[in-house]
N, CA, C and O atoms as CSV, one atom per row, in Angstrom:
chain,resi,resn,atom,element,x,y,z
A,1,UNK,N,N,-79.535,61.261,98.493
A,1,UNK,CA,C,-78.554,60.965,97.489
A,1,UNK,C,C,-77.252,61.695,97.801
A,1,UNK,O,O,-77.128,62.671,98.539
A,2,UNK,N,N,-76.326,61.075,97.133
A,2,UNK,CA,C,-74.625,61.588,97.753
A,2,UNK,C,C,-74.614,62.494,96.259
A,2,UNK,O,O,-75.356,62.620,95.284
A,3,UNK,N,N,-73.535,62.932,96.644
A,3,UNK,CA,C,-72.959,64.296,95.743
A,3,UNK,C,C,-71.684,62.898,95.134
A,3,UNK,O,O,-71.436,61.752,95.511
A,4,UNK,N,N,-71.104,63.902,93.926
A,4,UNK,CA,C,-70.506,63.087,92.998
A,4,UNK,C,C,-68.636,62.677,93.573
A,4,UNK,O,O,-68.046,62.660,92.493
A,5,UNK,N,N,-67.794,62.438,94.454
A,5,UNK,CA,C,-66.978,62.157,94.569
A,5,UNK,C,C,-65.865,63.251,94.356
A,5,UNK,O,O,-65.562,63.395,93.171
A,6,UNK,N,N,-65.319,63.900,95.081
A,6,UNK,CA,C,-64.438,64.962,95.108
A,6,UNK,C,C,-63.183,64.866,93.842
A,6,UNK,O,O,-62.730,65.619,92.980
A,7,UNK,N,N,-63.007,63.804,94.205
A,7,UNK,CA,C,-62.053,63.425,92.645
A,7,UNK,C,C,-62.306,63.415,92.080
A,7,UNK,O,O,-61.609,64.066,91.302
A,8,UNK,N,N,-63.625,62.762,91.377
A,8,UNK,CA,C,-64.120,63.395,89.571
A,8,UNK,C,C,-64.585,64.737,89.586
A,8,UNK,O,O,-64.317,65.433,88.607
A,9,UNK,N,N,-65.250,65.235,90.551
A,9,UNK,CA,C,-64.943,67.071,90.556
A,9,UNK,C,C,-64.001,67.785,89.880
A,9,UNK,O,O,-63.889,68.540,88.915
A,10,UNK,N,N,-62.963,66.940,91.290
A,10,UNK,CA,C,-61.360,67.637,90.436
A,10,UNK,C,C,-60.844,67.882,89.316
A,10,UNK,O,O,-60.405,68.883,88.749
A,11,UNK,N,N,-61.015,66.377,88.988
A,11,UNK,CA,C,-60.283,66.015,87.519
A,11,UNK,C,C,-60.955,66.509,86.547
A,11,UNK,O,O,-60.381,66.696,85.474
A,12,UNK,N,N,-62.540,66.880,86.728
A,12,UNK,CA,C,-63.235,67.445,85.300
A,12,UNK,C,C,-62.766,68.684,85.079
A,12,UNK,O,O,-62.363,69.129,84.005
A,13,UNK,N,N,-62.845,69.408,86.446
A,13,UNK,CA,C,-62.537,71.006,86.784
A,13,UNK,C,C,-61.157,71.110,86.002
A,13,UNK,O,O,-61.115,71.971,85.124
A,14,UNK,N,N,-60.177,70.443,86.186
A,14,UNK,CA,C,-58.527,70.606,85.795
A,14,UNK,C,C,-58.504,70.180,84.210
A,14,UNK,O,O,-57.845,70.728,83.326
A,15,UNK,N,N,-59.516,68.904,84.060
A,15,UNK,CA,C,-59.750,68.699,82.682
A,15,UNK,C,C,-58.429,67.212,82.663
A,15,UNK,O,O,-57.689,67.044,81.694
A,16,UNK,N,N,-58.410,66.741,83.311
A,16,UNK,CA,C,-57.563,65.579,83.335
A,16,UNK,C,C,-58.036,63.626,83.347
A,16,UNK,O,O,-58.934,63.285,84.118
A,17,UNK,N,N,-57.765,63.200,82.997
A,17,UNK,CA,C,-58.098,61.763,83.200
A,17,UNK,C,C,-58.396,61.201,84.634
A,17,UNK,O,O,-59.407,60.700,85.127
A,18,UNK,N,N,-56.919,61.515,85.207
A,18,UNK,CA,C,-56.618,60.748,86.796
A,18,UNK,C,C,-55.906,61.330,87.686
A,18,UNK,O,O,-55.623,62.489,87.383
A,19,UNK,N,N,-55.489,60.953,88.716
A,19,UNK,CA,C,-54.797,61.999,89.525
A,19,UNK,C,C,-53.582,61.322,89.001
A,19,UNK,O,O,-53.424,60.392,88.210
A,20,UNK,N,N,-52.607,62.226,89.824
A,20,UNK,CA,C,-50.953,61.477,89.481
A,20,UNK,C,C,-50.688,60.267,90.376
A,20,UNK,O,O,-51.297,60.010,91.414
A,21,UNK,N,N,-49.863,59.679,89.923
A,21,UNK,CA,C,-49.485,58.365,90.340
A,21,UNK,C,C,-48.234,58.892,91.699
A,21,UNK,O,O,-48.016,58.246,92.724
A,22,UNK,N,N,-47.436,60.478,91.230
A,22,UNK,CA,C,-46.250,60.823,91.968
A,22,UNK,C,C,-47.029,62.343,92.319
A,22,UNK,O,O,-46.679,63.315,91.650
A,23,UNK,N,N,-48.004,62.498,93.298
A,23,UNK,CA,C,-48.841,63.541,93.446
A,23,UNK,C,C,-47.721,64.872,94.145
A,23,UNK,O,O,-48.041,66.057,94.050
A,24,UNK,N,N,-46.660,64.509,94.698
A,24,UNK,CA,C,-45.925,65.579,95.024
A,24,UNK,C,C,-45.135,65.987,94.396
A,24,UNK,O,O,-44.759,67.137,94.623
A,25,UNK,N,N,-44.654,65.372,93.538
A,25,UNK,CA,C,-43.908,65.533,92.458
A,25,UNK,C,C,-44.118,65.560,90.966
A,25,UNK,O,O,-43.168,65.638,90.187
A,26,UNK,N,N,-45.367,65.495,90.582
A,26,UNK,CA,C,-45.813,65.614,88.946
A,26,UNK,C,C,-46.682,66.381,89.348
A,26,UNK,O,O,-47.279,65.883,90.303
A,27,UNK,N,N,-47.001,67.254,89.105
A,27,UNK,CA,C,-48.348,67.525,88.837
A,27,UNK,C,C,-49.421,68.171,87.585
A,27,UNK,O,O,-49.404,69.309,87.116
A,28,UNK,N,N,-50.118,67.298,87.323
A,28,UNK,CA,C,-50.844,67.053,85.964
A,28,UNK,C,C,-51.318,68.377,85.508
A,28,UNK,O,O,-51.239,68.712,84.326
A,29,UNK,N,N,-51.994,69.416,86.781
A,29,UNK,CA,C,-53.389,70.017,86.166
A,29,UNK,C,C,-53.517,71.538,87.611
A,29,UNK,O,O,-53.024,71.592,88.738
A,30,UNK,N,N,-54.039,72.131,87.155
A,30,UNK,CA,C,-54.625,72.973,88.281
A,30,UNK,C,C,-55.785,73.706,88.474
A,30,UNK,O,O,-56.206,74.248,87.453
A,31,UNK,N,N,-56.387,73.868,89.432
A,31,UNK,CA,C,-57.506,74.556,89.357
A,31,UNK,C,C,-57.421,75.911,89.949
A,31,UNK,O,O,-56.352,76.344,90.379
A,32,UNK,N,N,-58.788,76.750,89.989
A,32,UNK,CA,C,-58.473,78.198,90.665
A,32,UNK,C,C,-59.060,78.459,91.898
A,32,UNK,O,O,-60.005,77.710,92.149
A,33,UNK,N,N,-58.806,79.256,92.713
A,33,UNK,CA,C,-59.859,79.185,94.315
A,33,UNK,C,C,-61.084,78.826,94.073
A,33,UNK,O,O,-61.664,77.830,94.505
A,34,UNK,N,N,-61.761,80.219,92.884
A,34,UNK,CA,C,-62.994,80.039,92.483
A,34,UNK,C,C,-63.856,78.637,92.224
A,34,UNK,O,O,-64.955,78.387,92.719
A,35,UNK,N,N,-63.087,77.778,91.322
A,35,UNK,CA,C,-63.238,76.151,90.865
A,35,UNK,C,C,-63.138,75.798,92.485
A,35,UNK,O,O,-64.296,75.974,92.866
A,36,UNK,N,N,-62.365,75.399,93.612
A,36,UNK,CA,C,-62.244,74.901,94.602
A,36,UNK,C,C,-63.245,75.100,95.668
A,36,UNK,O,O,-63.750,74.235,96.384
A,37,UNK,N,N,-63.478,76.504,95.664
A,37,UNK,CA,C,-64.350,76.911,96.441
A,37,UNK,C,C,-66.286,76.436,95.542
A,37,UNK,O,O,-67.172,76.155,96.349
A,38,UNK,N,N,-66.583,76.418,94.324
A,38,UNK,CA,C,-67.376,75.726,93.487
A,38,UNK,C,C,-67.653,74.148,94.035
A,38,UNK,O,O,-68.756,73.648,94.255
A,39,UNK,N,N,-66.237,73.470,94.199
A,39,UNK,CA,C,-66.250,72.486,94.351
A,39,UNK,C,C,-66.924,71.765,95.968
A,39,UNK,O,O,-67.704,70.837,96.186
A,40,UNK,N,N,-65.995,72.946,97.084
A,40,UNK,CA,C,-66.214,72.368,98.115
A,40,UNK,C,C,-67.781,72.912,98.841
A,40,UNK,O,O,-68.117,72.801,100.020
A,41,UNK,N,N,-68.643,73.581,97.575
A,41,UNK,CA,C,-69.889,73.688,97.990
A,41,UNK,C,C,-70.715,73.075,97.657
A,41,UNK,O,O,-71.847,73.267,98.100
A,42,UNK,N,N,-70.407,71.988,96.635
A,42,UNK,CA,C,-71.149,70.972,95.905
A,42,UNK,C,C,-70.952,69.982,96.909
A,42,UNK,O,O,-71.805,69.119,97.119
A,43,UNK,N,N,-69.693,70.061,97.655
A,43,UNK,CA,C,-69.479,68.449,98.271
A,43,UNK,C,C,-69.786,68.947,100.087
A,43,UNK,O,O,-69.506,68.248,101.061
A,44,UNK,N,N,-70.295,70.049,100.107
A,44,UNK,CA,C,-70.844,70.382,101.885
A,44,UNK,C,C,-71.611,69.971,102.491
A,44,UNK,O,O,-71.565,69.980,103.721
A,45,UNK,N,N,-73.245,69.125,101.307
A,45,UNK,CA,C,-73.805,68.236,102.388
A,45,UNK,C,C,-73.007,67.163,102.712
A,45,UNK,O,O,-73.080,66.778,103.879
A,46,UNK,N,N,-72.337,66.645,102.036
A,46,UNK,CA,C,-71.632,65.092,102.708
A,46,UNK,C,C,-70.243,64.712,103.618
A,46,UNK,O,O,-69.795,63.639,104.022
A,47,UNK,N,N,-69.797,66.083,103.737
A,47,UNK,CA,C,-68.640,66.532,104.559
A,47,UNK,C,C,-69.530,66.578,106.097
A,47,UNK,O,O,-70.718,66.715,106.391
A,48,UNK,N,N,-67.848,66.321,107.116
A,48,UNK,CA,C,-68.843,66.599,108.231
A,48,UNK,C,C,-67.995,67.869,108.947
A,48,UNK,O,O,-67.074,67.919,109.763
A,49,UNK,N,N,-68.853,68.947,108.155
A,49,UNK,CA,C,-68.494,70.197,108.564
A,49,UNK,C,C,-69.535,71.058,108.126
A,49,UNK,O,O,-69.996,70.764,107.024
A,50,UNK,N,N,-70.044,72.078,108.717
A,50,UNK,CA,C,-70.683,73.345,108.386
A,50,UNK,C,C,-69.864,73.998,107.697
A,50,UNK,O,O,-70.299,74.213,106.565
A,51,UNK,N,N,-68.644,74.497,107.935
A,51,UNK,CA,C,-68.272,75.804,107.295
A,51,UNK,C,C,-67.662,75.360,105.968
A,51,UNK,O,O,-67.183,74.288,105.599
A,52,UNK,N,N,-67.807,76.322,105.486
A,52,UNK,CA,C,-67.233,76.395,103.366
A,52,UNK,C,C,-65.829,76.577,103.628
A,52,UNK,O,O,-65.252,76.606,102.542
A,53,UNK,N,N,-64.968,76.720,104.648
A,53,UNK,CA,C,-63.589,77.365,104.768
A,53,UNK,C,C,-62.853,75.420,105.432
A,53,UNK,O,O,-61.770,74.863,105.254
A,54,UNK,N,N,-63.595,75.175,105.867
A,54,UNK,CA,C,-63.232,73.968,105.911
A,54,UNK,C,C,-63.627,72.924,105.040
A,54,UNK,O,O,-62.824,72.005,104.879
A,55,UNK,N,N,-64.630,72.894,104.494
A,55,UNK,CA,C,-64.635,71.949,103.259
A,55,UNK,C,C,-63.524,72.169,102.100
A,55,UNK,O,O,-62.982,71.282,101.439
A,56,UNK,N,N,-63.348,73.359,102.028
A,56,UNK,CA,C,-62.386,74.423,100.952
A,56,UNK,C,C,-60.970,73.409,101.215
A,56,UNK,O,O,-60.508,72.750,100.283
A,57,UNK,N,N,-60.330,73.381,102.674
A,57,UNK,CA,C,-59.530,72.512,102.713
A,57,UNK,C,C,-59.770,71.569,102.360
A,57,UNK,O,O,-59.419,71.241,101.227
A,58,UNK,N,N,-60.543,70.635,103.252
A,58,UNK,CA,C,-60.927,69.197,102.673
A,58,UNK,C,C,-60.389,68.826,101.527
A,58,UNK,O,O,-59.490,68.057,101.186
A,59,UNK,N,N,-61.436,69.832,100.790
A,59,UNK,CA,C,-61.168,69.749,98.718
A,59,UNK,C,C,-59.941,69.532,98.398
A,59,UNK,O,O,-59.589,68.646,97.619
A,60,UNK,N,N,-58.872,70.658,99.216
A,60,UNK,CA,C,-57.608,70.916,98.534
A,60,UNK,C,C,-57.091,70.236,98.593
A,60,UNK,O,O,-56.435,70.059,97.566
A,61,UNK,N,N,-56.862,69.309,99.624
A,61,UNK,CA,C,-55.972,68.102,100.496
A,61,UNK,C,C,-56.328,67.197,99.228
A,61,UNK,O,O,-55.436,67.161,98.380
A,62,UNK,N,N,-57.612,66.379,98.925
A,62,UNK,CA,C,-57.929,65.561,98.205
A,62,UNK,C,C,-57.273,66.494,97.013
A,62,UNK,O,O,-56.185,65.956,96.808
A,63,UNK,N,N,-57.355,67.283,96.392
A,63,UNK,CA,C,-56.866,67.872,95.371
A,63,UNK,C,C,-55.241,67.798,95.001
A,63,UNK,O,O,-54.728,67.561,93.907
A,64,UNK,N,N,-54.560,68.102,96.368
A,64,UNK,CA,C,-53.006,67.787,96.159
A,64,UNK,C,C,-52.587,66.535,96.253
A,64,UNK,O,O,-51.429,66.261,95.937
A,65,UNK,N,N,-53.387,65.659,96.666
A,65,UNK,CA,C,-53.103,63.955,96.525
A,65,UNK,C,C,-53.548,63.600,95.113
A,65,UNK,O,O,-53.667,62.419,94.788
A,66,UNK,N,N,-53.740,64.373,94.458
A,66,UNK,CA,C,-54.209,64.001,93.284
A,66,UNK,C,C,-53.258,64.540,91.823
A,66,UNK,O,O,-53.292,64.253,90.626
A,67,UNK,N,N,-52.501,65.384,92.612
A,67,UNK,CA,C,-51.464,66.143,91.737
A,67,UNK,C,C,-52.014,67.511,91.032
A,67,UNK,O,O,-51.749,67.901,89.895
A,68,UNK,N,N,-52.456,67.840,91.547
A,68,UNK,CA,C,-53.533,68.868,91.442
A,68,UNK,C,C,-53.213,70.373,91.764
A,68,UNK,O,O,-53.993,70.570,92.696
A,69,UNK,N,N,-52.756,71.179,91.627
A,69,UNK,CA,C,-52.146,72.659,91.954
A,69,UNK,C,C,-53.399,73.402,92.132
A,69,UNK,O,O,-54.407,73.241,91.444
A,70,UNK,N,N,-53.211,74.549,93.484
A,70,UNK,CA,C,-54.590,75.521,93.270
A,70,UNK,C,C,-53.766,76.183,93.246
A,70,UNK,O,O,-52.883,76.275,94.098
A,71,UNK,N,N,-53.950,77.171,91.638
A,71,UNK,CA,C,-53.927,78.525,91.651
A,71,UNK,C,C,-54.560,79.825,92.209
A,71,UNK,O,O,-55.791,79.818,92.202
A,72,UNK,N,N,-53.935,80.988,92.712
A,72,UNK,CA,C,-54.763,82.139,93.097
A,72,UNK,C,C,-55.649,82.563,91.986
A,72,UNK,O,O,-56.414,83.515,92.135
């Protein structure tokens, strides 16, 4: 079985509907390393990567296309 889609991750984590429509320029919501790093260990079997430091990106990338801010 697959893990749940990095974007509804996001959006529950930030507490938002959808991503932004203008992801570089609005941004709706943010999450914290902690939430990101949460996130990109839920989504590590289906990534094709071993390490948590690269899924961590992964996450974020999908996260800033989404309008999405990580806070420290």
């Amino acid at each position: 079985m697959k893990t749940p889609p990095a974007s509804v991750l996001l959006a529950n984590a930030a507490k938002i509907q959808k991503g932004s429509s203008m992801p570089n320029k609005v941004s709706l919501g943010s999450i914290t390393k902690a939430q990101l790093k949460e996130i990109a260990t839920i989504k590590l079997p289906d990534l094709n990567t071993t390490k948590l430091a690269s899924a961590m990106k992964t996450v974020e990338g999908t996260a800033k296309n989404m309008g999405i801010s990580i806070m420290d």
